[in-house]
C-alpha positions as CSV (number, residue, x, y, z in Angstrom):
1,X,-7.7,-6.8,-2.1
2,X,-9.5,-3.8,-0.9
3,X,-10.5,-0.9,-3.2
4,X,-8.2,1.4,-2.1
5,X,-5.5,-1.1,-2.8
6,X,-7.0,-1.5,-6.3
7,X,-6.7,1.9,-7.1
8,X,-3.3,2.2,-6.0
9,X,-2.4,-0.6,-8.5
10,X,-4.2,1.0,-10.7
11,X,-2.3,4.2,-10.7
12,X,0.7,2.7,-10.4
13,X,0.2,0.6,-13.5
14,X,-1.0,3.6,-15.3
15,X,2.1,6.0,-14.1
16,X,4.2,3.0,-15.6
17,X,2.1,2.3,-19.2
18,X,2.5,5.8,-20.1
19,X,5.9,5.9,-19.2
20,X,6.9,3.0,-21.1
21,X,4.4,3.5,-24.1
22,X,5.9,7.4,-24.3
23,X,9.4,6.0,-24.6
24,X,8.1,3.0,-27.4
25,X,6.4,5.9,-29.4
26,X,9.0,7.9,-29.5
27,X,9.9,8.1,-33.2
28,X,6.5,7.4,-34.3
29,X,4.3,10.1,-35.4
30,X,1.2,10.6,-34.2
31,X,-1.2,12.3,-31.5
32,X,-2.7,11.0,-28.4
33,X,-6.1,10.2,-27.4
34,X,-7.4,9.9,-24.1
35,X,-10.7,8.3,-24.1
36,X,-12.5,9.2,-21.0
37,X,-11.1,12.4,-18.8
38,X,-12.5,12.1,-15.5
39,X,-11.0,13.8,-13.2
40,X,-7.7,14.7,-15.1
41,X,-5.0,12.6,-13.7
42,X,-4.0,10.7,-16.5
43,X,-4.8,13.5,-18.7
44,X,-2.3,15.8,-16.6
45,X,0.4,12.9,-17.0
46,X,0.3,12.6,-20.8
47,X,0.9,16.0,-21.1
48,X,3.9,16.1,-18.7
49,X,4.9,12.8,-20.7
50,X,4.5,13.9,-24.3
51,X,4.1,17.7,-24.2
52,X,5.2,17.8,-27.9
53,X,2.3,15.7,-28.7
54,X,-1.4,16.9,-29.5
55,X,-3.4,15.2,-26.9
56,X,-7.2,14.7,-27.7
57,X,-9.7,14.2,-25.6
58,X,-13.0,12.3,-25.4
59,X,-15.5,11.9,-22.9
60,X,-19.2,12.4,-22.4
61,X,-18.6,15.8,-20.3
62,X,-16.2,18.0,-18.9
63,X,-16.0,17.8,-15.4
64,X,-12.1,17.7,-14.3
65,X,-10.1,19.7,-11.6
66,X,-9.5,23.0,-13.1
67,X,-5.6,22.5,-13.6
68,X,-6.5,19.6,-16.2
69,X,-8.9,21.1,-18.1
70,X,-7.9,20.5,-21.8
71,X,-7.6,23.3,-24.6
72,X,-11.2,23.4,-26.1
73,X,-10.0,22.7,-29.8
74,X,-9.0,19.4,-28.4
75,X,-11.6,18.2,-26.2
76,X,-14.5,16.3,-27.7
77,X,-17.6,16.4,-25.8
78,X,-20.3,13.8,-25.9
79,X,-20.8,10.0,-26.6
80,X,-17.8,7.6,-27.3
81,X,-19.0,6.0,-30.8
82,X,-19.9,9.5,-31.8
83,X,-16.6,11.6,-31.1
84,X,-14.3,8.7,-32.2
85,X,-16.0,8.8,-35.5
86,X,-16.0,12.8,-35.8
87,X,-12.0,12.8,-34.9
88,X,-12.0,9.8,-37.9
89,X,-13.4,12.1,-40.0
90,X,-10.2,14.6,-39.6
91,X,-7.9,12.4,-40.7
92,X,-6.4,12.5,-37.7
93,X,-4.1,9.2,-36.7
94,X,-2.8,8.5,-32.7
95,X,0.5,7.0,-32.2
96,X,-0.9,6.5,-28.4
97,X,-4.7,5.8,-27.0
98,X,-5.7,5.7,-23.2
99,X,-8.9,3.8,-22.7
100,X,-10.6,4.8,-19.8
101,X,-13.9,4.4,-20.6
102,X,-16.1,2.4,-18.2
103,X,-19.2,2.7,-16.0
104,X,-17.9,0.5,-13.1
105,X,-20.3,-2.5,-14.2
106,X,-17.2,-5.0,-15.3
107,X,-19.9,-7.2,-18.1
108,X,-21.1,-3.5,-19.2
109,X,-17.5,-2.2,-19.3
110,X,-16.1,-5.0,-21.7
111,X,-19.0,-5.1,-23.9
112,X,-18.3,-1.3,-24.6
113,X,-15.1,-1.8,-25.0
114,X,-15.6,-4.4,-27.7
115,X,-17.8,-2.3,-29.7
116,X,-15.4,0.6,-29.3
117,X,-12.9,-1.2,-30.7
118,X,-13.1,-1.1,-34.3
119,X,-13.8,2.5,-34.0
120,X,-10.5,3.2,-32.2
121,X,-8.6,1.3,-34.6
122,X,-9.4,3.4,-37.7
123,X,-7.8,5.7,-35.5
124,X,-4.3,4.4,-35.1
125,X,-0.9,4.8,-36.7
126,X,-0.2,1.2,-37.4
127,X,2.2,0.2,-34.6
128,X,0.6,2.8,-32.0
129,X,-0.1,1.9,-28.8
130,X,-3.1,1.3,-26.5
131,X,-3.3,0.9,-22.9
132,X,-6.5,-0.3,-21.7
133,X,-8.0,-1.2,-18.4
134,X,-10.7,-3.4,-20.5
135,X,-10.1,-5.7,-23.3
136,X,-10.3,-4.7,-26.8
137,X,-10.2,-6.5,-29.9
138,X,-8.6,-6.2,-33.4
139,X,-5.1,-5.5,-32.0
140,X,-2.2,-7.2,-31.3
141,X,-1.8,-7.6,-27.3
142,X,2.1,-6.9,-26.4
143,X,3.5,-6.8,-22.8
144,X,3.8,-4.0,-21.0
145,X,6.5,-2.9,-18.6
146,X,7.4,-5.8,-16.0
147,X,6.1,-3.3,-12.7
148,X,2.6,-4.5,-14.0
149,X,0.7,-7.4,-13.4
150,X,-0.9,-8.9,-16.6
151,X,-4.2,-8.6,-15.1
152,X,-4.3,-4.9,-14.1
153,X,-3.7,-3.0,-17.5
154,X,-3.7,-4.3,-21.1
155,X,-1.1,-3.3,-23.6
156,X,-2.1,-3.2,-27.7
157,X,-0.1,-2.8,-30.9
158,X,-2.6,-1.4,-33.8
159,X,-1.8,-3.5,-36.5
């Protein structure tokens, strides 16, 4: 499969998790946390999704198209371990969670998202959801919408 026909599955599979996980949440209470911006896209989709929803933001810096730019109370700006511990320390608790986190090194990638994981589960309203292009651990794994293959996106219940 080329990369450009990754990426399509990739967006597709996102477009679909969201969609699904903002119908599964919607009597739970709860924000949403987006863990790594980039340029916006998925960002821009939760808040079409959920606009009733607070919608936090993590990642190491702001650089996003200029129509996705999120409100500066709710953007967290700096190192993963760091900012998930500093929105801990609010009290706040996420009925969804995006992981996007990654620096395109697949061993690199996992490992993070391992040691991220504990983190991000202090985080959640139990039953929440995460969708996550890496594995994580200390959830429950559920299936996701039928539109994606098991491989391409990961689908977790906080327990």
């Amino acid at each position: 499969m080329s990369r450009l026909e990754s990426m399509r599955r990739r967006l597709s599979a996102q477009i679909d998790g969201i969609n699904w996980a903002a119908r599964k949440i919607a009597n739970l209470e709860g924000d949403v946390l987006e863990m790594g911006l980039g340029n916006g896209r998925t960002y821009d989709h939760l808040r079409q999704e959920l606009p009733d929803r607070r919608i936090w933001v993590i990642d190491r810096m702001l650089k996003c198209h200029p129509s996705c730019v999120p409100p500066a109370k709710d953007f967290l700006e700096g190192e993963a371990e760091a900012m998930l511990t500093r929105l801990a320390s609010k009290g706040r608790k996420m009925a969804l969670a995006h992981y996007d986190f990654g620096y395109g090194i697949k061993e690199k990638d996992v490992e993070e998202g391992i040691r991220l994981s504990p983190l991000i589960a202090a985080l959640m309203q139990p039953g929440g959801l995460i969708l996550s292009q890496q594995p994580l651990v200390g959830f429950e794994q559920v299936c996701g919408p039928d539109t994606i293959a098991p491989d391409r996106y990961l689908f977790y219940r906080a327990v």
